[in-house]
C-alpha positions as CSV (number, residue, x, y, z in Angstrom):
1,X,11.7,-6.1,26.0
2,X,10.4,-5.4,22.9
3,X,8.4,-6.7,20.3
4,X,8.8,-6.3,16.7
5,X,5.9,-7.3,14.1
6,X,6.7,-7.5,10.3
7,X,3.2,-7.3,8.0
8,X,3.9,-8.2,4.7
9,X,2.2,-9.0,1.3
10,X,2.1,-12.8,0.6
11,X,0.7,-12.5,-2.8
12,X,2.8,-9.2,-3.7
13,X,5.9,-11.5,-2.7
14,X,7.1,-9.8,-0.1
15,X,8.6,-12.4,1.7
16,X,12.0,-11.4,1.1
17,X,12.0,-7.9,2.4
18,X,10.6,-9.1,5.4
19,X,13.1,-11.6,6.1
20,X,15.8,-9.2,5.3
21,X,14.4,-6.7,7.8
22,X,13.7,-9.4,10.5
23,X,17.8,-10.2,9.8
24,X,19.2,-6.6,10.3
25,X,16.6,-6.3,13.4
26,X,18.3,-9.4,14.8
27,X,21.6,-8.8,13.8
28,X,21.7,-5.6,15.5
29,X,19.6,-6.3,18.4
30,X,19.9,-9.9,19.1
31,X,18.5,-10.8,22.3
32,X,17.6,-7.3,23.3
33,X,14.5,-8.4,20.9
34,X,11.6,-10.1,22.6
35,X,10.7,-11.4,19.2
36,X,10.8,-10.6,16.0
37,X,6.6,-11.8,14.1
38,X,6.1,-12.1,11.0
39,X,2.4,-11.9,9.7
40,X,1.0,-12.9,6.7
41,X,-1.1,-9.8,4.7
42,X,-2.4,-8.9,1.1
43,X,-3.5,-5.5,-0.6
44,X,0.3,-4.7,-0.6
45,X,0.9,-4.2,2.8
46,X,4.1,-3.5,4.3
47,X,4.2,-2.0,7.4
48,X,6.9,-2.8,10.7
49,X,5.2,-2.1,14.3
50,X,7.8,-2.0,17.3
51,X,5.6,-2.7,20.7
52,X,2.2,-2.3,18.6
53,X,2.9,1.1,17.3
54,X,3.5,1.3,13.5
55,X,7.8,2.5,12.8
56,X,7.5,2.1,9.0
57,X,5.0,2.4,6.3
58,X,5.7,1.6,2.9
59,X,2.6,3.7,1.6
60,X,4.0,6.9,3.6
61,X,7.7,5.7,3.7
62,X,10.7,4.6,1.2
63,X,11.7,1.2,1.7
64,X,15.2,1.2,3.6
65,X,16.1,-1.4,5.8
66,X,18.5,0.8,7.5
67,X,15.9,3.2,7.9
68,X,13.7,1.0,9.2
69,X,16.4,-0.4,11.8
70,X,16.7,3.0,12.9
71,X,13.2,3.6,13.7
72,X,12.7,0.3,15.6
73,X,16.3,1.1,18.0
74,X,13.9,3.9,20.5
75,X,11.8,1.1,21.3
76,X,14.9,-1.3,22.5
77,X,15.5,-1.3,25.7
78,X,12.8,1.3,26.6
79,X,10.7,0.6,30.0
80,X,7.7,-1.1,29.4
């Protein structure tokens, strides 16, 4: 199954986009989704890793949630 890790900025406040991303991950993944981490950061770090390797970048990538949902979907269900 896979993992998903969301690194965010705390003092950038970017709580909410990670939330929002962790509810379109789970809403269209559900239980196909070993978890779904959160993890506290700073410098204004965003960046989503799917089984360890990095699927979104905000310094190399436009913030999209669908996007991002997209990117994580080769990693569900793949052999381990």
């Amino acid at each position: 199954m896979t993992r998903v890790e969301i690194e965010y900025c705390v003092p950038c406040g970017m709580l909410n986009r990670a939330q929002d991303v962790s509810a379109a991950l789970l809403r269209q993944f559900g239980e196909e989704l070993d978890e779904v981490a959160l993890v506290t950061g700073d410098d204004g770090v965003f960046v989503v890793r799917a089984d360890g390797d990095v699927v979104f970048d905000k310094t190399e990538d436009g913030y999209d949630v669908n996007a991002i949902v997209r990117a994580v979907r080769p990693y569900v269900g793949a052999a381990t």
